[in-house]
Each structure stands twice: as C-alpha cells, then as structure tokens.
C-alpha positions as CSV (number, residue, x, y, z in Angstrom):
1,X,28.3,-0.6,1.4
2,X,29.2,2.2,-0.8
3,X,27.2,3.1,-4.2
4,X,29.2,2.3,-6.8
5,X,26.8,3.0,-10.2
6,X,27.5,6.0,-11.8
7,X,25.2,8.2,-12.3
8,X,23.9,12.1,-12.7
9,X,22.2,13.7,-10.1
10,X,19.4,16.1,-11.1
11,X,17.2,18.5,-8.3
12,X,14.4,19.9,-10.1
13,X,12.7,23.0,-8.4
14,X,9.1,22.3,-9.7
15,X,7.0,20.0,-11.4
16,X,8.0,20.9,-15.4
17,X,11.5,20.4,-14.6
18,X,11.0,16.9,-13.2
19,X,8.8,16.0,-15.6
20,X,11.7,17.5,-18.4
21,X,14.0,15.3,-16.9
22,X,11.9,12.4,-17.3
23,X,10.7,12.7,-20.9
24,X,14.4,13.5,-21.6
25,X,15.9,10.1,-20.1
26,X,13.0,7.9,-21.5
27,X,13.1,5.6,-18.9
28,X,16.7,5.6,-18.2
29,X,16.2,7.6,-15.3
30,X,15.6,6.5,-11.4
31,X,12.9,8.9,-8.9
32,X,13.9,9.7,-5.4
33,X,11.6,10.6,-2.7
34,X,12.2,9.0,0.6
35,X,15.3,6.6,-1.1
36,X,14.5,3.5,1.3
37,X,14.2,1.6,-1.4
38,X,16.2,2.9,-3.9
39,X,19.3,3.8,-2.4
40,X,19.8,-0.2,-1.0
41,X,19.0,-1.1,-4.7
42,X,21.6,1.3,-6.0
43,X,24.4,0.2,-3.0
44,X,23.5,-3.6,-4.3
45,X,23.6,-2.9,-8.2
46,X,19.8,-3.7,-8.6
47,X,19.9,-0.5,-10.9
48,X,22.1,1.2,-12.8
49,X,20.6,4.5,-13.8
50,X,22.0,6.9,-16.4
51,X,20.4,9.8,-13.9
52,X,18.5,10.0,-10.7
53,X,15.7,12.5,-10.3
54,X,15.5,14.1,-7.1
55,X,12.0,15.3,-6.4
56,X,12.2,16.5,-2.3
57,X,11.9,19.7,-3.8
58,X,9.2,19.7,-5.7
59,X,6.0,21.9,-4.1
60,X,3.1,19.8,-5.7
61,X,4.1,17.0,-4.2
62,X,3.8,17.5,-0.7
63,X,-0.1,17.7,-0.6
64,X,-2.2,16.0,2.1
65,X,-5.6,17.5,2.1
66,X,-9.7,16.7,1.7
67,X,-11.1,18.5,-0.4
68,X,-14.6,17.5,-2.1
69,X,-15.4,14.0,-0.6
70,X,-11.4,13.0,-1.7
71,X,-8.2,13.0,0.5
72,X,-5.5,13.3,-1.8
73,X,-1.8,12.0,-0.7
74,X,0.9,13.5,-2.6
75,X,4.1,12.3,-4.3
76,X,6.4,13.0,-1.3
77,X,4.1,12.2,1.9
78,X,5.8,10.2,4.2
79,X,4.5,7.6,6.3
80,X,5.2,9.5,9.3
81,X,3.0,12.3,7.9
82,X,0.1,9.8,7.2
83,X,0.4,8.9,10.9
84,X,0.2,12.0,12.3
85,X,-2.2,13.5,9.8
86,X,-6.0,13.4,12.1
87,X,-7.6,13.2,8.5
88,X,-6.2,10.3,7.7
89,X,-6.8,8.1,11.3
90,X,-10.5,9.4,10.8
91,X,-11.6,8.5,7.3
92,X,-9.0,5.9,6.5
93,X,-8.1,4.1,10.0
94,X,-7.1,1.1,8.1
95,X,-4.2,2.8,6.3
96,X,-3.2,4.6,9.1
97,X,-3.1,1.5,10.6
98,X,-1.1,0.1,8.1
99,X,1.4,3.1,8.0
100,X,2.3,2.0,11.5
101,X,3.5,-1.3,10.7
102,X,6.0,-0.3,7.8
103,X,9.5,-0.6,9.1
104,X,11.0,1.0,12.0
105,X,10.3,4.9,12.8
106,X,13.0,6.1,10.9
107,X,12.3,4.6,7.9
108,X,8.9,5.5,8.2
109,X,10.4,9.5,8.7
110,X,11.5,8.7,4.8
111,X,9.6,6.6,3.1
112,X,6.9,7.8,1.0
113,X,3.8,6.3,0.1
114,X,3.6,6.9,-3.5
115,X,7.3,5.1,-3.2
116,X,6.0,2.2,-1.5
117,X,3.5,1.5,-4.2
118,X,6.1,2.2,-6.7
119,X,8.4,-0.5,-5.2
120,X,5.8,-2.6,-5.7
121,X,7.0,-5.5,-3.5
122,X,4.8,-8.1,-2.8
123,X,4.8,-7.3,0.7
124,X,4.5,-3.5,0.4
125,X,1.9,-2.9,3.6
126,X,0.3,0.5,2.1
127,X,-1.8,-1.8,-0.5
128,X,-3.9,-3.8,0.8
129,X,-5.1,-0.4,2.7
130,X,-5.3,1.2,-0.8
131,X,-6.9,-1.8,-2.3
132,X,-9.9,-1.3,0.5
133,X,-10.4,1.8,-0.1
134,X,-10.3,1.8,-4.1
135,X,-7.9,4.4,-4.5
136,X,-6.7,5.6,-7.9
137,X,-3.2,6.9,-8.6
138,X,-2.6,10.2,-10.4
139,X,0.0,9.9,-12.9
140,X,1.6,12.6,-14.8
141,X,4.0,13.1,-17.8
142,X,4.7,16.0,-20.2
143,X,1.9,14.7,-22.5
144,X,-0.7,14.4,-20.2
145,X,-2.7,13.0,-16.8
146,X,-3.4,9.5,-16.3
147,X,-5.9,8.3,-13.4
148,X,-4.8,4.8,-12.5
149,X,-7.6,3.1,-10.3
150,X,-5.2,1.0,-8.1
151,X,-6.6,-2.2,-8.9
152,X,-4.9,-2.0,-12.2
153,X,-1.5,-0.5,-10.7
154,X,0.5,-3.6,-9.4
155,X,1.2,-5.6,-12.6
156,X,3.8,-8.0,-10.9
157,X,6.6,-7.9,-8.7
158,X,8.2,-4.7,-8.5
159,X,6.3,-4.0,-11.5
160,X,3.6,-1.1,-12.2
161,X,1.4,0.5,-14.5
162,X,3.6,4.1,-14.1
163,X,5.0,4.6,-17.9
164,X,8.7,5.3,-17.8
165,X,8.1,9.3,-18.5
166,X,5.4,9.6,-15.7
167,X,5.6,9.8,-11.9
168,X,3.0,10.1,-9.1
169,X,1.8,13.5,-8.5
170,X,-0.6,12.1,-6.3
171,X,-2.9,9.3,-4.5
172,X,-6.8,9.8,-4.2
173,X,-8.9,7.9,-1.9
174,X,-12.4,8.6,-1.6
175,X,-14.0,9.2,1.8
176,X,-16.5,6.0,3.0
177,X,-20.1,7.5,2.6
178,X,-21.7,6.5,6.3
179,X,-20.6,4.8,8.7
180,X,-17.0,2.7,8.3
181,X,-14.3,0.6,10.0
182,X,-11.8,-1.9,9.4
183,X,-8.4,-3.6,10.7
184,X,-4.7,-3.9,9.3
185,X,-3.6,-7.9,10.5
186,X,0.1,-8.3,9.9
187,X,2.0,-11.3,10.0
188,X,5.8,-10.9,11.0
189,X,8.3,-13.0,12.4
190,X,8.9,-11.0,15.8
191,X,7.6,-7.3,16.5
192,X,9.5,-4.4,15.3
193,X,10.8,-3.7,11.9
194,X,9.7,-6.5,9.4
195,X,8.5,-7.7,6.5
196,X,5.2,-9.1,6.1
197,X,4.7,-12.8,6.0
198,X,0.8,-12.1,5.3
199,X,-1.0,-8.7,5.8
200,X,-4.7,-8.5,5.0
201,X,-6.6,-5.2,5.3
202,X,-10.6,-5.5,5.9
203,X,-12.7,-2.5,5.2
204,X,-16.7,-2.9,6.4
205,X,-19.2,0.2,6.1
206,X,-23.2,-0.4,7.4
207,X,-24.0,-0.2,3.6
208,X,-25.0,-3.9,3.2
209,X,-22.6,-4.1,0.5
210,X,-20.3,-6.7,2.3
211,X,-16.7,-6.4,3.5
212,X,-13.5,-5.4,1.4
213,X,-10.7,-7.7,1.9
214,X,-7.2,-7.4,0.2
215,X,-4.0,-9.6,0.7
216,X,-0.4,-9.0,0.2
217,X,3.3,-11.1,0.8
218,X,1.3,-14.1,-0.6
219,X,1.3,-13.6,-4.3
220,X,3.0,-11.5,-6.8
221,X,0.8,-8.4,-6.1
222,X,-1.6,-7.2,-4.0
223,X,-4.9,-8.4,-4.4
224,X,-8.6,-7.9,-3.8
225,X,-10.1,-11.3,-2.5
226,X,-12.8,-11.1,-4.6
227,X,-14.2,-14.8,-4.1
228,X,-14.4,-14.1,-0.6
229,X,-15.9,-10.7,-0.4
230,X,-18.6,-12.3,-3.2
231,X,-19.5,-15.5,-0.1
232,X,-19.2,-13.1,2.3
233,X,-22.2,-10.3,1.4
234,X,-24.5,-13.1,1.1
235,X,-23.9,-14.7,4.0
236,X,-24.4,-14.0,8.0
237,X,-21.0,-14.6,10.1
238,X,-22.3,-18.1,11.2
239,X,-19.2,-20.3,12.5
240,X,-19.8,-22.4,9.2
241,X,-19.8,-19.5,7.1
242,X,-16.4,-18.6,8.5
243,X,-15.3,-21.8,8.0
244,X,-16.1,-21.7,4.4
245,X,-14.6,-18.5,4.1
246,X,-11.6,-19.6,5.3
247,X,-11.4,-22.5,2.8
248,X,-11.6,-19.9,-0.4
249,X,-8.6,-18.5,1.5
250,X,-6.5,-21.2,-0.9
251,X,-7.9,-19.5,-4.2
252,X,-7.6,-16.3,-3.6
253,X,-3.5,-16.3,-2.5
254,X,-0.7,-18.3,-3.8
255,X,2.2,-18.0,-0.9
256,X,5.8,-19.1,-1.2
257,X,8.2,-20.8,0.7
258,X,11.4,-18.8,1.7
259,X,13.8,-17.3,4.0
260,X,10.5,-16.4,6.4
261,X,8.1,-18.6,6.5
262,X,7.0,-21.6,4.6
263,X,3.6,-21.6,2.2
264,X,2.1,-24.1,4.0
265,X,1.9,-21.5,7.4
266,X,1.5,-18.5,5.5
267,X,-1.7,-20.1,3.7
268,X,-2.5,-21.6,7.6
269,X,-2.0,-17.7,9.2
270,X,-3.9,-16.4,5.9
271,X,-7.2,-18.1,7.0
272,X,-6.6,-17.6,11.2
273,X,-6.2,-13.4,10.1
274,X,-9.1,-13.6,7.9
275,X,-11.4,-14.7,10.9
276,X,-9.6,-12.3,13.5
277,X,-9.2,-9.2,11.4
278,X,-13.1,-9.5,9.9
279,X,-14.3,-9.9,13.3
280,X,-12.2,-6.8,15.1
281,X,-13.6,-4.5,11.8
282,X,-17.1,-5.7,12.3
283,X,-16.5,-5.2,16.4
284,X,-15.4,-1.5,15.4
285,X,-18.2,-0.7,13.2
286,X,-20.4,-1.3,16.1
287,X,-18.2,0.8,18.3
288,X,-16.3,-1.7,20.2
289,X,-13.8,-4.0,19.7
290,X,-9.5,-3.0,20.3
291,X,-8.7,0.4,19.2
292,X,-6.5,1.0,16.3
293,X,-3.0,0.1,16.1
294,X,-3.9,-2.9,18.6
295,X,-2.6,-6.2,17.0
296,X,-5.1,-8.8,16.7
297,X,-2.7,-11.4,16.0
C-alpha cells in the first residue's frame, strides 16, 4: 500500500534543529525514528501530517549508558540494541525480556523504544517493564526539560503526556539497589510475531518491600496493579493467598473482547500469568528457576 498523505520531509542534523522544527509546526508535525508504527499509520490515512521530522540523525539520541546509579535509553535505541546491550540483561532482565517478545526481528532492528511508548497502544510490551522499574521519561522542547515519571505518561490509547512541541530525548531507569529479579509473561495467540493478548511484567528485590506488577492489552493503558502489590507485601505466598490474589485480578484490568481473544479468557489467562510469572521472579531471586527469555506460559 502506497503513502498517499502529503507531506514535507524534514532531516534535522542535531537536537536544536528538531526541536525548531517542532515548535515551528505546533503540533502539526509527525516524529520518525524506527517508522514501524508510523509509516503503516501514514500508508492507512491514520495521520495526515503537514511535515514529518526525521530524527535518525540526531547524535543525542542514540545514548545507552549507566552512569550514576541510572541507565539512560535514548530517543533512537532500538529494541535490538536493548537486547544486545549486557547492561541492560543485568540490571533490567525484565525489559530485556520484554524487548524480545516485540514483533519479529526485523521490526525489532527498527523500532525504538521511546517509539513504542509513544504509540502508546494498549498492548505496547516495553511498559509494563518500564512501569516495574519506575522509569521517568525525559522530555524536551525549545522552552525547556520536562521529567515525566512513567506512571503519569500513558493517558489513554495512543495517547501521552509528550506536548505537541516536545519529543523524547531520553528514558531513565534507576538501577534496583540489592538484590532483584523478575519475569515478562506474554499472552499471544501462537509464537512468533504478535500482539499481546495479556502481558504482565513482575519485578521482586529482597527489600521486603513486596513485588511490582504491571499489566498491559487489558485496559486502555498500562497499569500498575496497585491492589495487588498492596495484598501481596503483607502476605506469605500461601496457596490461599494466591488465590485471593488472583481474584483482585478483576479490579485491577478491564479486558475487551475482539478479533484475539475474548474478555472473559484474557481476564481467565490474566490470573493463571499472575501466579506463573510471580512464582518464576520469586524462583530467580533465589537463583533458580528458567532462565530469561524462557516462557512460562
């Protein structure tokens, strides 16, 4: 399918330039990183940008570092990058866990992560990972820097909290102080390249804080169960306490029916992932359990 919107192509060389462009469009304007997203929403008439803002050539962008307790994940890291990054599969095992699931290997060569989040599409698999790990996003425009903690980023479908004249310069998680695991459960229909019917990422430490559990594909946005996480520091991992666990599943997620699966099995799967995926995080904080990238599903 051909792209058919009309529109004016801009390549800006550094970060002033691309943040010009944005402050001069005001919103009328369309980034492009990886394009995974974008260029099928473009070929279908989901947007009609007055411009499109290249940014594969912007330096500041392509950061992947730790620096000062923080790993910071630029604009233009791919999921590829993430995989292959040893920072990444040591301090945050759950995303990199999660960066294996998204799409094929190709797309994955593309696709960014600061995109995904951007997409914001219910199912997006990079944030229940982020969620976990209480990233925040760094936003910036020509008037200024925002830190966006990423609880607050997802404010519907394919909606965010990036202003119109901002874009993502980078995305900060903190490292885990001590000892840490966790597990990326995804639900698809058949392995390969697909969509999330549930995903759920669990992050545990040997704090005594409690696990970190966050859903996505069954609700608007990507959430933090917080009713869960609440019964679940209180409580030892008795088969009734997993049991009631499971039941606050159903007030934490509101799944739909569609094309993949109906609400009734994604709330069913929701509650069976919740018991597998605690379990295998709780196995690999003791040092056991499958290593990562194993399903558990």
């Amino acid at each position: 399918m051909p792209i058919t919107v009309d529109f004016a192509y801009h390549k800006p060389k550094d970060m002033a330039e691309a943040l010009g462009l944005l402050a001069r469009y005001q919103g009328r304007a369309q980034l492009l990183a990886g394009g995974t997203d974008l260029i099928v929403w473009l070929k279908e008439g989901l947007k009609t940008p007055e411009a499109v803002i290249d940014i594969k050539a912007v330096p500041e962008l392509k950061r992947l570092e730790l620096a000062d307790g923080v790993l910071r994940v630029g604009g233009r890291v791919t999921f590829s990058e993430l995989i292959a990054s040893p920072l990444v599969k040591k301090h945050f095992p759950v995303l990199w866990e999660a960066a294996r699931t998204v799409a094929s290997c190709g797309v994955r060569n593309r696709a960014t992560l600061a995109g995904n989040i951007c997409s914001a599409i219910p199912s997006l698999d990079g944030g229940p990972a982020l969620l976990v790990y209480e990233a925040v996003v760094l936003a910036r425009s020509l008037k200024g820097e925002r830190r966006i903690p990423i609880n607050e980023w997802f404010t519907g479908p394919k909606r965010t909290a990036l202003r119109p004249d901002e874009l993502v310069v980078e995305i900060e998680l903190p490292v885990p102080s001590g000892k840490s695991a966790g597990c990326y459960a995804k639900l698809g229909r058949y392995r390969g390249e697909d969509l999330a019917q549930v995903g759920l990422a669990v992050a545990v430490d040997d704090s005594g804080n409690g696990p970190r559990l966050a859903f996505c594909a069954v609700g608007p946005v990507p959430k933090r169960a917080a009713k869960i996480e609440a019964f679940l520091k209180g409580h030892r991992r008795t088969a009734e306490d997993m049991l009631a666990a499971q039941e606050l599943v159903a007030k934490e997620i509101s799944p739909i029916a569609d094309l993949r699966a109906s609400k009734e099995y994604r709330l069913h799967m929701a509650q069976v992932m919740l018991e597998r995926a605690l379990k295998c995080a709780e196995q690999r904080l003791a040092g056991k359990g499958p290593a990562y990238g194993e399903s558990v599903l």
